[in-house]
C-alpha positions in Angstrom: -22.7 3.0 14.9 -19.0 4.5 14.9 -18.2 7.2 17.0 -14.5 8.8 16.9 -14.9 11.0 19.7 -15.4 10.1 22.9 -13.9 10.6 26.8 -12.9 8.5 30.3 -12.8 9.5 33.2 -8.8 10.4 32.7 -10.3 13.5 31.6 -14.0 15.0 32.0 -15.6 12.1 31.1 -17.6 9.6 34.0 -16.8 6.3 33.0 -13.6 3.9 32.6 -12.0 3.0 29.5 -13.9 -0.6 29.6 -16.9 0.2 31.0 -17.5 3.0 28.2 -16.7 0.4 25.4 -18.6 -2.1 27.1 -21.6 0.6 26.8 -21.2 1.1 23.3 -20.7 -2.5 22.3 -24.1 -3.3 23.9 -25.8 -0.1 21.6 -24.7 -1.8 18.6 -21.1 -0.2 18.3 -18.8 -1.5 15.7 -15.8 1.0 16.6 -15.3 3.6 19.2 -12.3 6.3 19.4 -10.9 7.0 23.0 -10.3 10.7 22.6 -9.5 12.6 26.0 -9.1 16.1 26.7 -5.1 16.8 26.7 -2.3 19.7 27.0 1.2 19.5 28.0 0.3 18.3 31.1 -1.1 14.8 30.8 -0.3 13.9 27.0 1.8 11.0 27.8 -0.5 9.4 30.7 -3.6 9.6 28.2 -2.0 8.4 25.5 -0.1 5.5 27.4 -2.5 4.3 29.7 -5.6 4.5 27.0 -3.4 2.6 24.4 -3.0 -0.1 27.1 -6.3 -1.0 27.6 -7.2 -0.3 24.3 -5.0 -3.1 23.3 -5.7 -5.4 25.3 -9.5 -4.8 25.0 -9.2 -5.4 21.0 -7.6 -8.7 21.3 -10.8 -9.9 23.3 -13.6 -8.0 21.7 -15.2 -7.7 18.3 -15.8 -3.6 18.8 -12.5 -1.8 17.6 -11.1 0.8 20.1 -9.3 3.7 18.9 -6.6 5.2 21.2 -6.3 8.8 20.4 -6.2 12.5 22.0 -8.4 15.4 21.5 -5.8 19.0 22.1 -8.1 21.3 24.1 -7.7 24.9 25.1 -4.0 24.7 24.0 -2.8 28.0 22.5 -3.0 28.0 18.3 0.7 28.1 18.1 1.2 25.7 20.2 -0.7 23.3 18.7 1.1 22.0 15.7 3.9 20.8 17.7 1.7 18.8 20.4 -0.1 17.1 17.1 3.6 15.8 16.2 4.2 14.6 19.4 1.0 12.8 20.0 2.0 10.8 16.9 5.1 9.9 17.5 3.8 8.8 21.3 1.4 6.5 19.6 -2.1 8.2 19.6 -3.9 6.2 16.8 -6.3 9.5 16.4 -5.8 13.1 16.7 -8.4 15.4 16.9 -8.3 19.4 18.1 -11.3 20.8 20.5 -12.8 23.2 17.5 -13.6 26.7 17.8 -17.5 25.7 19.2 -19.6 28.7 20.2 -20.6 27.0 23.7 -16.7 27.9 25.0 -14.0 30.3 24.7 -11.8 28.6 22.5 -8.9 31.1 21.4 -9.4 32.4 17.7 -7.2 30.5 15.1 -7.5 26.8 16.7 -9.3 25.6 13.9 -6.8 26.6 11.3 -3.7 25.7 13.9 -5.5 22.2 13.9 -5.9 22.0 9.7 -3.0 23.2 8.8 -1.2 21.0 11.6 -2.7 17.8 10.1 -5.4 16.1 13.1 -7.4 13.6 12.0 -10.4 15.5 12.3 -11.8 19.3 13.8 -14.1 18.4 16.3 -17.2 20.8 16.8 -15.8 23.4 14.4 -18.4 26.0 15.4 -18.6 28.8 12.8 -15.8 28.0 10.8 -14.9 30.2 8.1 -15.0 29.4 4.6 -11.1 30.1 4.3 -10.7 27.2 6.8 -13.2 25.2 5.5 -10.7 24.8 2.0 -7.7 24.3 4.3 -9.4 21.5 6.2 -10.7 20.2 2.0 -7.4 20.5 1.0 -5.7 18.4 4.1 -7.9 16.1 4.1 -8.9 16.9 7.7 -12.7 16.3 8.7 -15.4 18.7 9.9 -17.3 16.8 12.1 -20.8 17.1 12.8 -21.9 16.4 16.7 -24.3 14.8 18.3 -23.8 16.4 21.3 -26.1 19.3 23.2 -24.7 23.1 22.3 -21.9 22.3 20.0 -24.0 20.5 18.1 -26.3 24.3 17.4 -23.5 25.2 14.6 -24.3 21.5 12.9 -25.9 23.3 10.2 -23.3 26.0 9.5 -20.6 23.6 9.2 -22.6 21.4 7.0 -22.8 24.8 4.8 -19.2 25.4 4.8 -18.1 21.9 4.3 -20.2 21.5 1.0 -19.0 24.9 -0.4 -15.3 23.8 -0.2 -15.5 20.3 -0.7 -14.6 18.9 2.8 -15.1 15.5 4.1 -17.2 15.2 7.4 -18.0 12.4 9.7 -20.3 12.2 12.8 -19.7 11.9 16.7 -21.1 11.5 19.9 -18.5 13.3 21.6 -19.8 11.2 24.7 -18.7 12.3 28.4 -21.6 9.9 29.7 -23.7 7.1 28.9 -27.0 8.7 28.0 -24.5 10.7 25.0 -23.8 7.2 23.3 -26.5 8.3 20.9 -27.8 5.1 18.5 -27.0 5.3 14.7 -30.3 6.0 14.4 -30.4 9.1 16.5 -27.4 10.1 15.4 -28.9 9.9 11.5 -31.9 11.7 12.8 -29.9 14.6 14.2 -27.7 14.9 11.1 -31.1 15.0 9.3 -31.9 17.9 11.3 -28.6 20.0 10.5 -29.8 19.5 6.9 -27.5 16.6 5.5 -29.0 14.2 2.8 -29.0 10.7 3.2 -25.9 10.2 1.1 -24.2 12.5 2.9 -25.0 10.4 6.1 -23.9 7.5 4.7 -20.6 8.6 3.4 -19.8 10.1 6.7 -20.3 6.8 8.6 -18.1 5.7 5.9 -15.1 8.1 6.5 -15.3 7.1 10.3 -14.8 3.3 8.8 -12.1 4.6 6.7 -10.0 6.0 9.6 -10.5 3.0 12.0 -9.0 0.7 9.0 -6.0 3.2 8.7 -5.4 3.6 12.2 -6.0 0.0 13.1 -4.0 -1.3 10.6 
């Protein structure tokens, strides 16, 4: 199991950097991405602190730890700029808090996100078909989440991902322990959103891809 999406307790999640890794590893985790909630206010400590432990935690384990960010509630045009910057302070991973139907995420964040190059668009919600081809031709991944109320738009982004092509992977987006979901529920609940086998299997393999690219 691989999951790219994830958060501490430096944000909203309830557990530590190590003790959430140390929760995953014993599920059966291969790779985990550290991905807390940031804005301008705490883009530096996240990034710093998880990218520490992250470190030091790879050297010792066998489970890969990805040190990255996930922009949330930051204002479209603000958004590009803050991707930049997370890069250039050393976040491995970049996702952007998708337009999900659960919040009120301000109209536009999923194309600010695309067009601004993250990694991936976590819980899209209804994205558009329009973005949908941005996010194809970027080569930014749709995800499709494990996680209670985003995950009720699963279905409509598996829709608008095959229509334009786009790539997609799969995430817990885990706050707490009982989200770090086994592959196998997290197969049985992309099952339910409608992907094929196949389409399961090549999105485990994108999350492989981008833990070789950002680990290496």
């Amino acid at each position: 199991m691989i999951s790219l999406h994830t958060h501490t307790f430096f944000s909203d999640g309830e557990l530590g950097v190590s003790e959430l890794v140390r929760r995953a590893e014993a599920k059966g985790y291969r790779a985990i991405g550290v991905t807390d909630h940031v804005d301008d206010a705490n883009l530096e400590f996240i990034i710093s602190n998880v990218s520490k432990c992250a470190e030091k935690l790879n050297a010792v384990l066998d489970i890969k730890i990805v040190a990255g960010v996930e922009i949330t509630h930051v204002p479209p045009v603000l958004i590009p700029e803050m991707i930049n910057r997370a890069r250039k302070l050393g976040a491995k991973i970049i996702c952007v808090h998708g337009e999900t139907i659960i919040e009120p995420v301000t109209t536009g964040t999923n194309k600010a996100a695309i067009l601004g190059g993250v990694d991936y668009l976590a819980h899209p919600g209804l994205i558009t078909a329009e973005d949908a081809v941005f996010a194809a031709k970027n080569g930014v991944f749709l995800e499709i989440t494990t996680r209670k109320g985003h995950a009720y738009t699963n279905g409509h982004v598996l829709k608008m991902a095959r229509i334009a092509g786009a790539k997609m992977i799969i995430n817990t987006d885990s706050h707490s322990p009982s989200d770090l979901v086994t592959r196998e529920n997290a197969e049985q609940i992309a099952r339910g959103a409608g992907l094929t086998e196949e389409e399961i299997r090549e999105c485990f393999l994108n999350s492989e891809r981008i833990v070789q690219e950002a680990l290496s």
